[in-house]
C-alpha positions as CSV (number, residue, x, y, z in Angstrom):
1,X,49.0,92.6,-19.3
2,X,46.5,95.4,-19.4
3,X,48.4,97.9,-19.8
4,X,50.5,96.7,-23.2
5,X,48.6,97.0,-26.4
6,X,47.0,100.2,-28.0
7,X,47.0,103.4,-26.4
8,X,43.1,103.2,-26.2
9,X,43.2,99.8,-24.3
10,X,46.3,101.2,-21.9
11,X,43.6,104.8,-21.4
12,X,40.7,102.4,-20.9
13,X,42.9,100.5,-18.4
14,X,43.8,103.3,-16.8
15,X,40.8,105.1,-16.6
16,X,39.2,102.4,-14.8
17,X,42.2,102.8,-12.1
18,X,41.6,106.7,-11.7
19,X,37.7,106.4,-11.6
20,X,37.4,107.1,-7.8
21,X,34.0,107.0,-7.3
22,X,32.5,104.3,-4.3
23,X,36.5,103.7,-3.5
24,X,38.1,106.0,-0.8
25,X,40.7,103.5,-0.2
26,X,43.1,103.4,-2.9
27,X,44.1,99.5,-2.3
28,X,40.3,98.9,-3.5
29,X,41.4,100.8,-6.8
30,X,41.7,97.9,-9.8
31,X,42.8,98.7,-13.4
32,X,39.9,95.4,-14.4
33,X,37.5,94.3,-13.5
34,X,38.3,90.4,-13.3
35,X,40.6,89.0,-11.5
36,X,43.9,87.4,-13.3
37,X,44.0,84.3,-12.0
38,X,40.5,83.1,-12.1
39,X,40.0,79.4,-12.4
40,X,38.7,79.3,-16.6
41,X,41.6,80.7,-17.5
42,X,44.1,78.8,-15.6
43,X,42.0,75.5,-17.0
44,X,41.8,77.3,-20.5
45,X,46.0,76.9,-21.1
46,X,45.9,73.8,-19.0
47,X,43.3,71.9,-20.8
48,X,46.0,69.7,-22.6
49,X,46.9,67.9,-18.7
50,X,45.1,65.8,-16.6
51,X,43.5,66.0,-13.8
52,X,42.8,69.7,-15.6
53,X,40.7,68.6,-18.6
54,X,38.3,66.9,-16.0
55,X,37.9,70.0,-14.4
56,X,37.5,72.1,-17.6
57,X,35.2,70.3,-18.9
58,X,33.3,70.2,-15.8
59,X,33.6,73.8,-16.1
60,X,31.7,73.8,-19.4
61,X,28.8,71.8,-18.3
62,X,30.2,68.2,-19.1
63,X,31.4,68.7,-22.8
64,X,34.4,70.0,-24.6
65,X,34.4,73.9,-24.9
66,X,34.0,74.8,-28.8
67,X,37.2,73.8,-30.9
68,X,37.7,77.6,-31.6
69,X,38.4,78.4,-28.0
70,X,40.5,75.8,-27.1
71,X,44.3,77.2,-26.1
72,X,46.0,76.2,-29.4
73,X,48.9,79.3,-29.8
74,X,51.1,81.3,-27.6
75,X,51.0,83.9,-30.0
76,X,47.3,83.8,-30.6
77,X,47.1,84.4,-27.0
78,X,49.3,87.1,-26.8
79,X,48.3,89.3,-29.8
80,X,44.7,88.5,-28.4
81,X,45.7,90.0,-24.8
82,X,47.0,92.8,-26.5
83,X,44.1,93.9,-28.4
84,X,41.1,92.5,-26.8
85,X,39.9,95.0,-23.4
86,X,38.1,91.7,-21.6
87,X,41.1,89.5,-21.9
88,X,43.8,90.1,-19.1
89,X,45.2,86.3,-18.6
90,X,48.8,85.7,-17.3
91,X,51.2,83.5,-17.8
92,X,51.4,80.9,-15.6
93,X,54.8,78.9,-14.0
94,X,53.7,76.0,-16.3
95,X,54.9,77.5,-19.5
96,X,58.4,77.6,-18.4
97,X,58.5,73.7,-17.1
98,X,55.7,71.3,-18.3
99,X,55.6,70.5,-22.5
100,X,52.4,68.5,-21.8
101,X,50.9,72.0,-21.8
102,X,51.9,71.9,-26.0
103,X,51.2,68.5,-26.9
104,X,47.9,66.8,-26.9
105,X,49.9,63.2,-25.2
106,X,46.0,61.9,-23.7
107,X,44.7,62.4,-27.2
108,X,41.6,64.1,-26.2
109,X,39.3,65.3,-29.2
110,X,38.6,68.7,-28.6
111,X,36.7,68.5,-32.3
112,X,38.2,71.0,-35.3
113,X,39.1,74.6,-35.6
């Protein structure tokens, strides 16, 4: 993901990769700075699932996270990986396999956009 979007996020990206400096092994070389599959953003697109939620919302100090942040569009998500340098998220398995991920079926209130 970091390096689609603009041509200023892709040099940014890739700057970051060539900037040698306190790395002489080039396995220690990273193009960000977090790591893809950290646990927020895994609960982030999960949210929708138990036991996720429970975790998420542990996550966010025992309450919901703000209604704006909530995972709500693919294509939000996408266009927002695409423009935005501190968001390099994945995709995960789940998308292919597991509708819960699109429907709020435990009719959690996670409050209004």
């Amino acid at each position: 993901m970091q390096l689609l979007g603009t041509a200023e996020r892709q040099a940014e990206f890739k700057a970051k990769f060539e900037d040698v400096d306190g790395f002489d092994d080039f396995d220690a070389r990273f193009h960000c700075g977090s790591h893809y599959s950290n646990p927020g953003i895994t609960l982030h697109y999960l949210a929708r699932t138990s036991p996720f939620i429970d975790a998420l919302v542990e996550l966010q100090g025992m309450n919901h996270d703000n209604p704006d942040r909530i995972f709500h569009s693919l294509q939000d998500s996408y266009l927002n990986a695409l423009s935005d340098h501190s968001d390099v998220r994945e995709i995960l398995p789940e998308f292919f396999y597991q509708p819960e991920l699109y429907l709020n079926l435990n009719k959690i209130n996670f409050g209004k956009r």
